[in-house]
C-alpha positions as CSV (number, residue, x, y, z in Angstrom):
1,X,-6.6,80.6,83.3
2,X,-4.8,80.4,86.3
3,X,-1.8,82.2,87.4
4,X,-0.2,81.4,90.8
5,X,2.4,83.9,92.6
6,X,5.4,82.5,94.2
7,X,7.2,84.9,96.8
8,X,10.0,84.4,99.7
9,X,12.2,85.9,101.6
10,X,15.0,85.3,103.5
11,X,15.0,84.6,107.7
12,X,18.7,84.9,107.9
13,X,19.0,86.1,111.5
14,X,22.8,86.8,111.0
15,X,22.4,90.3,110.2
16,X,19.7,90.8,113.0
17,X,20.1,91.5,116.8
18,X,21.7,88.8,118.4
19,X,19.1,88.5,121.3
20,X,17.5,86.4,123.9
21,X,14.9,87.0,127.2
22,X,15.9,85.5,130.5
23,X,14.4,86.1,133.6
24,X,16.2,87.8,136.4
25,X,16.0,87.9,140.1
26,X,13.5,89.9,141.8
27,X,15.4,91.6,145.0
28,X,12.7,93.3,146.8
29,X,9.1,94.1,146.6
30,X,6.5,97.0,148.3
31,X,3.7,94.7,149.1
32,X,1.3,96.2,152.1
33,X,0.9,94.2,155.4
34,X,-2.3,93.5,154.3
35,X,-5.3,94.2,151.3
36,X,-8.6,96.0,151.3
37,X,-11.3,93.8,148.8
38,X,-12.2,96.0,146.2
39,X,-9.1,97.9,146.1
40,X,-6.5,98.5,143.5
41,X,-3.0,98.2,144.8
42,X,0.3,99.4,142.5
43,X,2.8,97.3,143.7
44,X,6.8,98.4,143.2
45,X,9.8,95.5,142.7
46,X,13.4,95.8,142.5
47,X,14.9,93.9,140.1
48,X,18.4,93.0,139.5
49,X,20.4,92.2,136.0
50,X,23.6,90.1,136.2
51,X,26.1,92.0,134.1
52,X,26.3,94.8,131.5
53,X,24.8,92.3,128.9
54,X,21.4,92.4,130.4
55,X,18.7,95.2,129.9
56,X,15.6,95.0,131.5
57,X,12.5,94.5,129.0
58,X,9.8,94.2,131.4
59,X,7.7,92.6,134.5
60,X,5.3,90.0,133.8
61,X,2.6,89.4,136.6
62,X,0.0,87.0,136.2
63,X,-2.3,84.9,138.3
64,X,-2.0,80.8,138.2
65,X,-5.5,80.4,136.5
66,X,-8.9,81.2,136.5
67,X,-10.5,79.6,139.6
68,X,-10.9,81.4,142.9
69,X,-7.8,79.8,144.9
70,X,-5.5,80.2,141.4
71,X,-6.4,83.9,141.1
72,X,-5.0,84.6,144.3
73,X,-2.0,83.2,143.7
74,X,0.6,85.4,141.4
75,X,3.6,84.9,140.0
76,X,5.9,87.7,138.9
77,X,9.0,87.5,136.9
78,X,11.2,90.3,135.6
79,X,12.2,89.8,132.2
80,X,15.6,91.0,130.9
81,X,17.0,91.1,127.1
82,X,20.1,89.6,126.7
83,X,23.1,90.7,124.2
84,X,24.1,87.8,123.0
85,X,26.4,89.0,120.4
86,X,29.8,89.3,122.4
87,X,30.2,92.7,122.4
88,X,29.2,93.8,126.0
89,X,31.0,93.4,129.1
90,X,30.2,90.2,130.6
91,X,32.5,90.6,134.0
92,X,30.9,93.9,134.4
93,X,28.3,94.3,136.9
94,X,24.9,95.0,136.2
95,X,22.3,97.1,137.2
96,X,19.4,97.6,139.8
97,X,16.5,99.2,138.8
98,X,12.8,99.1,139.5
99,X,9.1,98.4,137.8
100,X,5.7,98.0,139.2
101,X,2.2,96.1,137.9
102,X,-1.2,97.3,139.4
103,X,-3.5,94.2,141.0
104,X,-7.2,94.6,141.8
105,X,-7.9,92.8,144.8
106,X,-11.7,91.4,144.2
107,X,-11.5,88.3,146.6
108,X,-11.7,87.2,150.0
109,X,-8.7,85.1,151.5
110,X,-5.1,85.2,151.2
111,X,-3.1,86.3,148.2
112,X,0.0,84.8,147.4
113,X,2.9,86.5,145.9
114,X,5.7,84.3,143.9
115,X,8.5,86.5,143.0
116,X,11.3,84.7,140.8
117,X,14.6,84.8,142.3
118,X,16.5,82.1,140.3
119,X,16.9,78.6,139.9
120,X,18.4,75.7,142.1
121,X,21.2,73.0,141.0
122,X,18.6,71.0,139.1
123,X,17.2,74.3,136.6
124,X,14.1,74.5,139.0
125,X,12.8,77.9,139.6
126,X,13.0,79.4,142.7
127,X,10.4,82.0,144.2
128,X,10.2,84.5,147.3
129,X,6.7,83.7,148.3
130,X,4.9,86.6,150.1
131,X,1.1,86.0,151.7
132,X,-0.8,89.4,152.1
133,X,-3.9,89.0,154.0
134,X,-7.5,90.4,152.6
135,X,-9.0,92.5,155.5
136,X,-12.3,93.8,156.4
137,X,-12.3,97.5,157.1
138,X,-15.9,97.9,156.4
139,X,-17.0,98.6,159.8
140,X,-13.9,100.6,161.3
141,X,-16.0,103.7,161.7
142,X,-18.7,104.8,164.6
């Protein structure tokens, strides 16, 4: 004998939050002239939300891939929640705050920093790009 169980449940989002995630400008950044290999740097951003409908949610730093030139180059975006409900203040300005990610700097060459600052007429993003050098301080003493 066989016996099957049948179950649901409703995914009627009208009595949930009323949510989404954009990305918002990153304003400034604390990046160092230049890097020590081996090193761990915490780096610091300043990020800015549009109106009183925006809270920030969190930074997301991550490196273009896997091979040598791709791990050097980073991309960082600041990640807002959005009230989409109707029942914040739209014309209201928003806040300025700041987050940080930690990168460990384990090759030679350049490292390039792409910080998201919007988007042009045609819905492309837009990025600061920042080059820190990697320099060698291994034989700086006597």
């Amino acid at each position: 004998m066989s016996v099957i169980l049948l179950s649901g449940c409703s995914i009627d989002n009208e009595s949930g939050p009323n949510v989404a995630y954009d990305l918002v400008a990153i304003t400034g950044n604390d990046l160092p002239e230049s890097f020590e290999k081996g090193k761990t740097y915490e780096v610091n951003v300043t990020y800015e939300l549009p109106n009183q409908c925006y809270a920030f949610n969190s930074l997301d730093a991550r490196r273009a891939g896997s091979s040598s030139e791709q791990r050097r180059k980073i991309y960082v975006g600041a990640i807002s929640l959005v009230n989409l409900s109707g029942t914040c203040d739209e014309s209201s300005e928003g806040d300025t705050g700041t987050s940080k990610f930690t990168i460990l700097i384990d090759e030679d060459g350049e490292y390039e920093f792409n910080f998201w600052i919007g988007k042009d007429s045609t819905g492309q993003s837009l990025y600061d790009k920042v080059t820190v050098p990697v320099v060698d301080n291994t034989n700086t003493g006597a």
